[in-house]
C-alpha positions as CSV (number, residue, x, y, z in Angstrom):
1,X,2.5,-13.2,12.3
2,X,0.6,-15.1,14.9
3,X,0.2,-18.7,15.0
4,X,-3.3,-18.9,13.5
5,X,-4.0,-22.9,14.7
6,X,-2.8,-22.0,18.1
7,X,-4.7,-18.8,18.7
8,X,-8.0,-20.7,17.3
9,X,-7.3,-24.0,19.8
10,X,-6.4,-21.3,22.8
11,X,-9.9,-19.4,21.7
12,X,-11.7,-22.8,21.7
13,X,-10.8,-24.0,24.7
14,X,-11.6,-20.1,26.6
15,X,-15.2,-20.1,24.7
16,X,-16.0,-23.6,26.0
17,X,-14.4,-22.8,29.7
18,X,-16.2,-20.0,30.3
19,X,-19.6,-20.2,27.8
20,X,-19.0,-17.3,26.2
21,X,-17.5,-14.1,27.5
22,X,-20.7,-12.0,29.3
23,X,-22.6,-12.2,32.1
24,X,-24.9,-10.0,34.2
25,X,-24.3,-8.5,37.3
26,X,-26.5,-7.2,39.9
27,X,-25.7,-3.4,40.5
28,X,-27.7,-2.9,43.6
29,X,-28.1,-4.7,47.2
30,X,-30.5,-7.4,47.2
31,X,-30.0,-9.1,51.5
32,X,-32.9,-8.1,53.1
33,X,-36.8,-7.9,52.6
34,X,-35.9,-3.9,52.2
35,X,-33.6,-4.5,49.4
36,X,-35.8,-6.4,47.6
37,X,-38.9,-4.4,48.0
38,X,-36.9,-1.2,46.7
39,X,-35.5,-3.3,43.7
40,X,-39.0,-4.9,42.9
41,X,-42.2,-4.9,44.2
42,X,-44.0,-2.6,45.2
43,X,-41.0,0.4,45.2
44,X,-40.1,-0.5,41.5
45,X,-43.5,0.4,40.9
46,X,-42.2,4.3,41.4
47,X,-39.7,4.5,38.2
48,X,-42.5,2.8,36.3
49,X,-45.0,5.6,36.5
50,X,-42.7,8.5,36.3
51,X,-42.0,6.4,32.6
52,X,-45.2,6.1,31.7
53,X,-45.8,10.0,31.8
54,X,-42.5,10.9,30.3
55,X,-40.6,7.9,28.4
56,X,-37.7,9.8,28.2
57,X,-37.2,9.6,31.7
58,X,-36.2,5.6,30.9
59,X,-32.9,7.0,29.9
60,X,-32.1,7.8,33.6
61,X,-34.1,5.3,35.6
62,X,-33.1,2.7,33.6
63,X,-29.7,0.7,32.3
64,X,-31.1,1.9,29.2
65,X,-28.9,5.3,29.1
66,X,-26.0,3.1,29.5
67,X,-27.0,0.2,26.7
68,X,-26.1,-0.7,23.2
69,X,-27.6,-3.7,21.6
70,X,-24.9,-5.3,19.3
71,X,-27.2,-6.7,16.3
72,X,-26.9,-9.0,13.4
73,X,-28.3,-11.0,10.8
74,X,-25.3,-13.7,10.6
75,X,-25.6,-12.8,6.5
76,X,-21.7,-11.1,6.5
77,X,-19.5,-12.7,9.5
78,X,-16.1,-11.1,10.1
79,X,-14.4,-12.8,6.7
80,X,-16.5,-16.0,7.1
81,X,-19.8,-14.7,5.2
82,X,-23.1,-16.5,5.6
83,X,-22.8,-19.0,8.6
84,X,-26.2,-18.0,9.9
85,X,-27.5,-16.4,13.7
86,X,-26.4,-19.0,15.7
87,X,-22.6,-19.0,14.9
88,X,-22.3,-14.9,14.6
89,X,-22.6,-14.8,18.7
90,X,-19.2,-15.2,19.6
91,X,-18.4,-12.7,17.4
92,X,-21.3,-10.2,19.0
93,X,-20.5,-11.6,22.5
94,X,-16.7,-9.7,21.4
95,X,-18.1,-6.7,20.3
96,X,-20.6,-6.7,23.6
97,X,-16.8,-6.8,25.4
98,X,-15.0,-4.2,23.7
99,X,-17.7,-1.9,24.6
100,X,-17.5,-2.7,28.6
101,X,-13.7,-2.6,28.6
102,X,-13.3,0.2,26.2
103,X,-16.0,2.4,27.0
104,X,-17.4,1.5,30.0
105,X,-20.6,0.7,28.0
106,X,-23.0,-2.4,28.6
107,X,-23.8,-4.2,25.4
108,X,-26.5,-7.2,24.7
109,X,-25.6,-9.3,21.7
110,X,-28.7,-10.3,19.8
111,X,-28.8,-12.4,16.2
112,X,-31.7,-12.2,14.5
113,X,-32.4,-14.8,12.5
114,X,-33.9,-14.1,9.3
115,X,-32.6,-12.7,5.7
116,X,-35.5,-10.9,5.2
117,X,-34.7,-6.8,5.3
118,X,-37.8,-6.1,6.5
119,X,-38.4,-8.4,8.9
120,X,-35.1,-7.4,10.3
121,X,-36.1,-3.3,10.2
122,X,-39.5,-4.4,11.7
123,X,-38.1,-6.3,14.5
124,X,-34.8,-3.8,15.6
125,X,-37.4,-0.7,15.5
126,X,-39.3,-2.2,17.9
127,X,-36.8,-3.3,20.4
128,X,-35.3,0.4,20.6
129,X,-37.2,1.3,24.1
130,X,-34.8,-1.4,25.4
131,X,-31.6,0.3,24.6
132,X,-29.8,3.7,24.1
133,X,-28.5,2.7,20.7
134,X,-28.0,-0.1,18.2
135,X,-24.9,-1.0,16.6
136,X,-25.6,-2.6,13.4
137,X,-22.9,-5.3,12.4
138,X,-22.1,-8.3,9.9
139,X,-24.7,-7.5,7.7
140,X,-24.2,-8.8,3.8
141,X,-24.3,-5.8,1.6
142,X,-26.2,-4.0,-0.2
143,X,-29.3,-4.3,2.0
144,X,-26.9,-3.1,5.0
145,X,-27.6,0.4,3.5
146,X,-31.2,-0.2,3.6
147,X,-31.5,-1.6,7.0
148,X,-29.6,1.2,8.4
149,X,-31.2,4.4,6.4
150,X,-34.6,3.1,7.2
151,X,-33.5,2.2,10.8
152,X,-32.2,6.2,11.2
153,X,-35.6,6.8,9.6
154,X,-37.8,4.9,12.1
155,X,-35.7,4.9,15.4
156,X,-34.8,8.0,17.6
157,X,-32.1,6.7,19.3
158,X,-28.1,6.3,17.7
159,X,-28.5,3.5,14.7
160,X,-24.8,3.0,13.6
161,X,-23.5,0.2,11.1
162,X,-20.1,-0.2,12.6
163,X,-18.3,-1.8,9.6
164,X,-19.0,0.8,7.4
165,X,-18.7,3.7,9.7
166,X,-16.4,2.4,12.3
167,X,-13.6,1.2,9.8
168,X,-14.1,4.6,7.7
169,X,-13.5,6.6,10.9
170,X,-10.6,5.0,11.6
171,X,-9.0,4.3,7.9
172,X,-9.6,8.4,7.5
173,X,-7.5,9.4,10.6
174,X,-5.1,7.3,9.9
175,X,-5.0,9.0,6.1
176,X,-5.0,12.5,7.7
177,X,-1.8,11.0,10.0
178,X,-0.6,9.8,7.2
179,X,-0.7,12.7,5.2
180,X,0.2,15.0,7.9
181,X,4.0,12.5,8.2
182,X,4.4,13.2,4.1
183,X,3.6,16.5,4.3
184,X,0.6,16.6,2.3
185,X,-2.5,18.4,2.0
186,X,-5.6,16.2,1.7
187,X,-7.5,18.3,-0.7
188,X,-4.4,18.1,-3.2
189,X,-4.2,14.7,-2.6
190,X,-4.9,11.4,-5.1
191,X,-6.6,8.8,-3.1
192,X,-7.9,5.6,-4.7
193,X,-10.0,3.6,-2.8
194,X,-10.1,-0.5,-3.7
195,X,-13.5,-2.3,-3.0
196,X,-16.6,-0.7,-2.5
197,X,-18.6,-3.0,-0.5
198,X,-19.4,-1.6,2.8
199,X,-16.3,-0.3,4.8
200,X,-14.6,0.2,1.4
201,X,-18.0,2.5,0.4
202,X,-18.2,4.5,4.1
203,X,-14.6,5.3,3.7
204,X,-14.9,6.8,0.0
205,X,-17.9,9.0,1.3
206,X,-15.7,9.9,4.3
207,X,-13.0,11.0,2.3
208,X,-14.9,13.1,-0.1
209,X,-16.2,14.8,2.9
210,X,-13.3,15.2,4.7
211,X,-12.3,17.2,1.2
212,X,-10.7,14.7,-1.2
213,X,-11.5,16.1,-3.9
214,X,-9.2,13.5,-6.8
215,X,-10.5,10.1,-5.7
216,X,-11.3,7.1,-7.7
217,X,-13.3,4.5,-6.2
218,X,-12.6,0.3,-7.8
219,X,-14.9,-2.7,-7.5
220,X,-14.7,-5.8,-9.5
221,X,-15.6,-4.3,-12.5
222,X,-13.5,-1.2,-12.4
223,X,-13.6,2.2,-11.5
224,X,-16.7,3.0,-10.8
225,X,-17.8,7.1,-12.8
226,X,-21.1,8.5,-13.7
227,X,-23.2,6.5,-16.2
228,X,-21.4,3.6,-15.7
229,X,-23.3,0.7,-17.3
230,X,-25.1,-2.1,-15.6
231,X,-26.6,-2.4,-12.4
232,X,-24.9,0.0,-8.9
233,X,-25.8,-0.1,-6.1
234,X,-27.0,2.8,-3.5
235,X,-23.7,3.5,-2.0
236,X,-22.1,2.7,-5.5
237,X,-24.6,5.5,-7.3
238,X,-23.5,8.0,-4.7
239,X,-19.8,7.5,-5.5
240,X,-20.3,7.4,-9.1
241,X,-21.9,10.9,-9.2
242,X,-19.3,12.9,-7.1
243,X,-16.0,11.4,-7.5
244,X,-13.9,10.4,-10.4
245,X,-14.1,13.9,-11.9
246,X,-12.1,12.4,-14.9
247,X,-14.4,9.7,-15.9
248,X,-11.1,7.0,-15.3
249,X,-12.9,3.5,-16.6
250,X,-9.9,1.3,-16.3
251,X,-8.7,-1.3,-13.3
252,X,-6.7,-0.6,-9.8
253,X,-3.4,-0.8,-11.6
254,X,-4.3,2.0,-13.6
255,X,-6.0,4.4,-11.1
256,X,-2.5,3.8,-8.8
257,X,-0.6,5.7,-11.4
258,X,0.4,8.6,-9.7
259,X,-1.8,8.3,-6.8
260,X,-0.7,9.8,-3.0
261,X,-2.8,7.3,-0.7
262,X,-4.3,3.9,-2.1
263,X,-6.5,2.1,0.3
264,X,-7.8,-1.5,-0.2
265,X,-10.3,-3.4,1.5
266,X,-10.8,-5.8,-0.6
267,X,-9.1,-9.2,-0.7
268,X,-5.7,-10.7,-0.3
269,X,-3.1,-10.0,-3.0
270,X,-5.5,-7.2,-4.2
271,X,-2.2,-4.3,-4.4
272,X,1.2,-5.4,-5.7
273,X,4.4,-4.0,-5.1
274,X,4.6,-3.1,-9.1
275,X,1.7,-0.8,-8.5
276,X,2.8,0.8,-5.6
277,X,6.3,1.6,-7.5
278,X,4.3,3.4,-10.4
279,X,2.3,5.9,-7.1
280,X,3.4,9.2,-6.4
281,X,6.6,10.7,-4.2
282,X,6.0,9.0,-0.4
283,X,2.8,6.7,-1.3
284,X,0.8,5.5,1.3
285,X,-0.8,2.5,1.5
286,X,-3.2,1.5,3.7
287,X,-4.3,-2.6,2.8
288,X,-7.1,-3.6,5.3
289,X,-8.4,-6.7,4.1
290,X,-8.8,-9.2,7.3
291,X,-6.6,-11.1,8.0
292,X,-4.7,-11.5,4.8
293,X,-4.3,-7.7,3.3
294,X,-4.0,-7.0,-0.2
295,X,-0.3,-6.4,0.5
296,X,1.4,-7.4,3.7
297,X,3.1,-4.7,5.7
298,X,6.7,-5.7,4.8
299,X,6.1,-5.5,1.4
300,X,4.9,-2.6,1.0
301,X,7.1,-0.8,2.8
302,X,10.4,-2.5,0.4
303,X,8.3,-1.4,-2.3
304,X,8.7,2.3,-1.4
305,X,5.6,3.2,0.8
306,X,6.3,6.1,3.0
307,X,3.7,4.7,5.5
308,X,2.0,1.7,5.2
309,X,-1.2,-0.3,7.6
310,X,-3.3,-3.1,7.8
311,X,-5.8,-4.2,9.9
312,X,-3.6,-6.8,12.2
313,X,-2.6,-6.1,14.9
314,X,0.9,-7.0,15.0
315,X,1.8,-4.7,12.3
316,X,2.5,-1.2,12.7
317,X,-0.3,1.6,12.4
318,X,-3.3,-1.0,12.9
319,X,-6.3,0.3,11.2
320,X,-8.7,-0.9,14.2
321,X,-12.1,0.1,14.6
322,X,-11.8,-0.2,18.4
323,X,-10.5,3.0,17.8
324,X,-13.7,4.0,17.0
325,X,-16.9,2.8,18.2
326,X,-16.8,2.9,22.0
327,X,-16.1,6.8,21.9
328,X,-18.6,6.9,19.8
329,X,-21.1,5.4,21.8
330,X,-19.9,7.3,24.7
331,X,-20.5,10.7,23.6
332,X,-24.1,9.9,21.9
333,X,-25.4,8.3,25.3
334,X,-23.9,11.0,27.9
335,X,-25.9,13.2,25.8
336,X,-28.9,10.8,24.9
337,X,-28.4,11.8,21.3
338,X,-30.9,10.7,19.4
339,X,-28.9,9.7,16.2
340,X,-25.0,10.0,14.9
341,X,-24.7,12.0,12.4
342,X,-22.2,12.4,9.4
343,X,-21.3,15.4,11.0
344,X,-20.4,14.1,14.5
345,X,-18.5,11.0,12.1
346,X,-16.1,13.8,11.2
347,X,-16.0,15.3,14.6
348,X,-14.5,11.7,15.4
349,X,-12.5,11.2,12.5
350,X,-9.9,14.6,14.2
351,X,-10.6,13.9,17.3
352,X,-8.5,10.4,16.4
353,X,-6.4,11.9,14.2
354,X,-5.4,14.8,16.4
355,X,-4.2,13.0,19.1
356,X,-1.0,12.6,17.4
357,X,1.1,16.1,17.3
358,X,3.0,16.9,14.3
359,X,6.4,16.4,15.9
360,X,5.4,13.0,17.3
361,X,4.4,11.3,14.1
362,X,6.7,8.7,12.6
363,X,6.3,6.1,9.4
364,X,5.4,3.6,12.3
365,X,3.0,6.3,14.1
366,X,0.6,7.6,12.0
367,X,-2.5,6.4,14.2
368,X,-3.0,6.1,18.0
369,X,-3.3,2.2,18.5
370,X,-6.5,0.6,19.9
371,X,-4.8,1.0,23.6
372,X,-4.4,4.4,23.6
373,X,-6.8,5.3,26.8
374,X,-7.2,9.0,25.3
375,X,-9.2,8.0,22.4
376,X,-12.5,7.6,24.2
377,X,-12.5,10.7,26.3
378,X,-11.2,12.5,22.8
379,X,-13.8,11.3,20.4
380,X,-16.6,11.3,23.5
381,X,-16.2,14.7,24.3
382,X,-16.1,15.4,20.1
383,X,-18.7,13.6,19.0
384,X,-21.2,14.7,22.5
385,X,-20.4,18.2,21.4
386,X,-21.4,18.2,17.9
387,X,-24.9,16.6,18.5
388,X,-25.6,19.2,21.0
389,X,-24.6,21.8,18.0
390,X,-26.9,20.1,16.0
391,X,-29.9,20.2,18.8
392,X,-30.1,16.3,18.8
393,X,-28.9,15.5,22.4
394,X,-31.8,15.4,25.0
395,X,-29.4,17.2,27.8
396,X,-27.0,19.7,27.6
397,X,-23.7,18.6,29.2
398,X,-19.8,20.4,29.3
399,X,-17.7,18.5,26.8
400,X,-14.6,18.6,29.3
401,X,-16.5,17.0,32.2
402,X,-18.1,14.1,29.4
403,X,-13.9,14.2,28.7
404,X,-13.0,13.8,32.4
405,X,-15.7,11.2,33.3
406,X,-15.2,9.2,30.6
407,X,-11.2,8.8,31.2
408,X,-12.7,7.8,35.0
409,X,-14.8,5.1,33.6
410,X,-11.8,3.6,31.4
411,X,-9.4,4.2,34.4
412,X,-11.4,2.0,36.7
413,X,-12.2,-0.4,33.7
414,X,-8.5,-1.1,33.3
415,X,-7.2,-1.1,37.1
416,X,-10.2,-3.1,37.9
């Protein structure tokens, strides 16, 4: 593993060298009284009108069919938790990075500050004729399923919570590669799922989609099964009521018994190599939590997984949801979707998990890796296709050209 002290001194020192890691660029000629009266006044006067009779027409005279605004509340950091508006933006300015590198996608990091729900719906539904889409992200469960359910409500462009639905993405194709290696059929399969707060809960209602049909989902209290006493939450409720046909009400060590995939995202220490001993023929265990997982790599392999994953990145079959969101993006703006759907989710979730062939998966290879330059065209061209199936794109575009332009724009991003 990496030297943590040294990688946060090295990050220090890059932050404070370069204050931050954005800036804006000017993408036009601005050298002459001509150049500036075509930019401003009076020529930009032109785009401005042909917006005011059709506002859809921002999308193409603007930046805005290129834009994401990366958003936040500062309530749920990366594994830091509450540390407040101020001291979430280097984490946003990153995000606002990834997307320009990975998907040729200009990104504006904004923190919010307020805790209020509301406040915070109120004030993201009226930014949207600003952007093409909003990725939600470091938002404190539960009311991260309330800002975005009301946000998809209010807004008509892309509203996305990217640590539930990125990491689900992700954590599902690596379970299909997975599966695929052991020779498995997902709808056979026993899949427990440990921690159900908001990646934990996207990738439970994944699964069941993707056709899971045995899964158990753990919190701190236990399995969670319909009627459970006490107080669930929305996501929770969901989960109760369609999986754990069985009505298991015991702990993690229990629901392992037996079980083909376990996934944790949860907290260090979390899975033990006992458990995993006690799972079915070739287990596979996934342990996510950042950046201890529940079990580290090494040991769950000498404890007999047949493919194992964390989120770091210097472990094999990184569970990385770079994978994820910049395809994403990609394909709702090159057709000016006006939301992602679950639907287009699962178009992304095979479009990652078919980009491995049957003959070139290995225990170490279940997953393409975050630098895999297919994945974006892939998942574009996937995801762009089902929201024009679903009549939610504004234009109406060939998949393989959004495929062909999009592995241009990554091309030129990396060679640059």
């Amino acid at each position: 593993m990496a030297d943590t002290q040294k990688l946060n001194e090295e990050s220090l020192q890059m932050h404070a060298a370069n204050h931050g890691k954005l800036e804006t660029r000017c993408k036009v000629p601005l050298e002459n009284g001509h150049d500036l009266a075509i930019a401003y006044t009076p020529g930009v006067a032109a785009p401005c009108l042909k917006i005011k009779d059709d506002p859809k027409l921002s999308f193409e005279y603007t930046w805005r069919g290129n834009v994401v605004a990366v958003i936040t509340d500062g309530t749920r950091v990366l594994g830091m938790g509450d540390i407040g508006a101020e001291a979430a933006m280097p984490v946003m300015e990153g995000k606002s990075v990834l997307y320009k590198k990975f998907g040729d996608i200009d990104s504006v990091p904004i923190c919010i500050d307020t805790k209020d729900p509301d406040e915070f719906i109120s004030i993201v539904e009226k930014l949207q004729p600003s952007f093409g889409g909003v990725n939600l992200e470091d938002i404190s469960s539960p009311k991260c399923y309330q800002i975005e359910a009301e946000l998809i409500k209010r807004c008509q462009i892309p509203i996305f919570h990217d640590d539930q639905h990125g990491t689900a993405i992700i954590a599902c194709a690596a379970v299909l590669g997975a599966l695929r290696f052991v020779k498995k059929d997902i709808s056979s399969a026993r899949c427990v799922v440990n921690g159900c707060g908001a990646a934990g809960s996207a990738i439970g209602k994944l699964l069941y989609r993707l056709g899971v049909k045995d899964l158990i989902m753990i919190d701190s209290k236990g399995a969670l099964y319909k009627g459970r006493p006490g107080h669930m939450d929305m996501a929770k409720e969901y989960l109760a009521g369609v999986t754990n046909k069985n009505l298991y009400k015991g702990d993690l060590a229990g629901a392992v018994k037996g079980a083909d995939v376990v996934i944790g995202v949860s907290k260090p220490g979390a899975i033990t190599a006992d458990m995993i001993r006690t799972m079915n023929d070739k287990p596979i265990v996934f342990a996510l939590a950042n950046p201890v997982p529940e079990i580290s790599y090494e040991e769950a392999k000498a404890a007999g997984a047949a493919v194992a994953g964390t989120g770091r990145s210097d472990t094999p079959n990184q569970v990385n949801n770079v994978c994820v969101f910049p395809g994403v993006f990609r394909g709702a703006l090159d057709v000016r979707s006006s939301a992602i759907t679950e639907e287009m989710k699962v178009a992304a979730v095979h479009a990652i998990a078919g980009l491995i062939k049957d003959e070139e998966l290995r225990e170490d290879y279940v997953v393409a890796g975050a630098f895999d330059r297919r994945i974006v065209p892939e998942v574009a061209a996937a995801v762009a296709k089902v929201a024009m199936e679903q009549g939610i794109a504004r234009i109406k575009r060939d998949p393989e050209d959004i495929k062909k332009e999009a592995a241009a724009r990554i091309a030129k991003n990396w060679n640059a």
